[in-house]
C-alpha positions as CSV (number, residue, x, y, z in Angstrom):
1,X,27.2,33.9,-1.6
2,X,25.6,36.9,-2.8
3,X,27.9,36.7,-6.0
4,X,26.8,33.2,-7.0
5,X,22.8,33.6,-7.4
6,X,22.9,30.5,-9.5
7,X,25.0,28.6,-6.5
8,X,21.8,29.8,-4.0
9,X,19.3,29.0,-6.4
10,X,20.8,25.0,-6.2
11,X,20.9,25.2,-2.6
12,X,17.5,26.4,-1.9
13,X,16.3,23.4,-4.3
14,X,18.7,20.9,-2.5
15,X,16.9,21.9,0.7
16,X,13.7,22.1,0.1
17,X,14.1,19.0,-1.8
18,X,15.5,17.6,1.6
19,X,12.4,18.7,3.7
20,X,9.9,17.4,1.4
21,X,11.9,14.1,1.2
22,X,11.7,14.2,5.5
23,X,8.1,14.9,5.1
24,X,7.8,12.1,3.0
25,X,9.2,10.0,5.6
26,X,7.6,11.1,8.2
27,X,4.2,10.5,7.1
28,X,5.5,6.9,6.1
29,X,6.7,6.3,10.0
30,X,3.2,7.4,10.9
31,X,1.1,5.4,8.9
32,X,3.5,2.3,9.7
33,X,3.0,3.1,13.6
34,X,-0.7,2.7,12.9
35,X,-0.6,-0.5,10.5
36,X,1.7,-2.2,12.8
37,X,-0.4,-5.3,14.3
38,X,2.9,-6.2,17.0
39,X,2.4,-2.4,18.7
40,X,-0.4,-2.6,21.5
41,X,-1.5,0.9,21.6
42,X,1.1,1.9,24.6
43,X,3.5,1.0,22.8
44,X,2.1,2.6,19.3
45,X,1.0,5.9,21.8
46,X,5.2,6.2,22.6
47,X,6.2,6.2,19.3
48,X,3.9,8.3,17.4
49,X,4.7,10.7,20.5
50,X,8.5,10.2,19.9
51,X,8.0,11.2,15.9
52,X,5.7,14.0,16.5
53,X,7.6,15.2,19.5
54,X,11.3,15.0,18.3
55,X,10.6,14.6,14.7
56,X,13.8,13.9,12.8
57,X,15.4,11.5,16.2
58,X,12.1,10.1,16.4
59,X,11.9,9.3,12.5
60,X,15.5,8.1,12.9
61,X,15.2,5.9,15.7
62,X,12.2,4.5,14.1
63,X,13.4,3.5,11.1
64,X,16.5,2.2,12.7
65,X,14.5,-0.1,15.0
66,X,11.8,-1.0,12.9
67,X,13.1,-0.6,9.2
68,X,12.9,-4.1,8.6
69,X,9.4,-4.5,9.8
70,X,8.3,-1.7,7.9
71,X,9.4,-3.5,4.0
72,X,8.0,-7.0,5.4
73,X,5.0,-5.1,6.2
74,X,5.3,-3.2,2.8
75,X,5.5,-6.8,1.3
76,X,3.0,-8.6,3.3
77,X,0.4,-5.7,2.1
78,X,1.2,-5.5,-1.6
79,X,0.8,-9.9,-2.0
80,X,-2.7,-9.4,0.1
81,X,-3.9,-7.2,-2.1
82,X,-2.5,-8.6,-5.8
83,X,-4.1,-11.6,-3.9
84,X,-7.7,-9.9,-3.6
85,X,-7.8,-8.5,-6.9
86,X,-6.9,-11.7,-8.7
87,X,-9.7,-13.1,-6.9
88,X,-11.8,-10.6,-7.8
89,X,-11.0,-11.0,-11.4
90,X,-11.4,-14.4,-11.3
91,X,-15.1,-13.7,-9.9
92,X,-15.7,-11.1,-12.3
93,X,-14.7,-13.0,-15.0
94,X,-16.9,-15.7,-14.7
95,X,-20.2,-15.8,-16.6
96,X,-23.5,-16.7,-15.6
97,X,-25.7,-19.6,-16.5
98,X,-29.5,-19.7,-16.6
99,X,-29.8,-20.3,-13.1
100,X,-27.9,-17.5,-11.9
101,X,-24.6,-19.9,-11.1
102,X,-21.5,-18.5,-12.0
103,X,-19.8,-20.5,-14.2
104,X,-15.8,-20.7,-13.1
105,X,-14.2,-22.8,-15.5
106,X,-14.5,-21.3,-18.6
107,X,-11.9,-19.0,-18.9
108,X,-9.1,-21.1,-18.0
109,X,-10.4,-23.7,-20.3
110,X,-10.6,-21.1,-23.2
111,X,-7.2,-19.9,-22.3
112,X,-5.8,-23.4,-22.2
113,X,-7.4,-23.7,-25.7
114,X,-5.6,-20.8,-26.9
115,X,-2.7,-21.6,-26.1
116,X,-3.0,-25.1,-27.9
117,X,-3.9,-23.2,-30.8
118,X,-1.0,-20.8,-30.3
119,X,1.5,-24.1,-30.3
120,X,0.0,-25.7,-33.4
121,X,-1.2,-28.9,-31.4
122,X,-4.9,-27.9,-32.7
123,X,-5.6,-26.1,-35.8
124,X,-8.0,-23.3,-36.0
125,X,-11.2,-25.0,-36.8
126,X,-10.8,-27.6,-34.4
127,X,-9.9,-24.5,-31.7
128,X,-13.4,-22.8,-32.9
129,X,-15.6,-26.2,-32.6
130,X,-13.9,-26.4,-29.1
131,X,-14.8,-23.1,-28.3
132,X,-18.4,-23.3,-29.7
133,X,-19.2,-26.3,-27.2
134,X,-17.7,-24.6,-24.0
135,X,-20.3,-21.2,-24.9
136,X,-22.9,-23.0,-25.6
C-alpha cells in the first residue's frame, strides 16, 4: 500500500470517520440507558455495564433490543419540549394590564385580525380602528 499514499490517506479518513461515528453512538446508548423511565436501576446498572464493558456488542445489542424505544423516546422528548416552549411564548407574549394581570387574548385576537385584513374581508382602516380598541 506504500505505493498508493493517496489510497491510505482515504482509508485512514474512512476509519477514523468510523470511530467517531461509534463514538457518536455510544454516547447516544448511554444517555438513552439513563433517560429510559421502563429500566429500574438493575436493569439500567446491566446495560451501561454491557456498553462500557464490551463496547461495540454491547452498543449492538442495545440498539437491536431497544432501537425502537430509543426514536419513541427521541419523539416523546422533542413534542414535550416544542410543547413547553410554545407555552412559554404564549406567556411571554402576553402583556400586562394595570393590575399586573396578564392579558392572554390579545395576540390571537390581533392575529385573527390580520389575517381578515390579509383576505380583504376588512379593509385597512377598519383593521386599524379594530386594533386601536383591543390596545387600549
Amino acid at each position: 500500500m506504500d505505493d498508493y499514499p493517496l489510497l491510505n490517506l482515504f482509508w485512514t479518513m474512512l476509519w477514523f470517520f468510523l470511530w467517531v461515528m461509534w463514538l457518536f453512538l455510544l454516547f447516544r446508548v448511554i444517555t438513552d440507558i439513563f433517560r429510559s423511565d421502563d429500566l429500574n436501576g438493575w436493569a439500567k446498572a446491566g446495560w451501561l455495564i454491557l456498553a462500557l464493558v464490551l463496547p461495540y456488542l454491547g452498543v449492538l445489542v442495545y440498539v437491536i433490543a431497544r432501537g425502537r424505544t430509543m426514536s419513541q423516546r427521541d419523539i416523546k422528548d422533542a413534542k414535550e419540549r416544542d410543547a413547553a416552549f410554545k407555552a412559554y411564548v404564549r406567556d411571554a407574549a402576553g402583556t400586562s394590564d394595570a393590575h399586573g394581570a396578564a392579558k392572554t387574548g390579545h395576540v390571537e385576537d390581533l392575529s385573527k385580525l390580520a389575517d381578515l385584513r390579509d383576505k380583504g374581508a376588512i379593509t385597512e382602516d377598519e383593521y386599524l380602528r379594530a386594533k386601536t380598541k383591543l390596545l387600549v
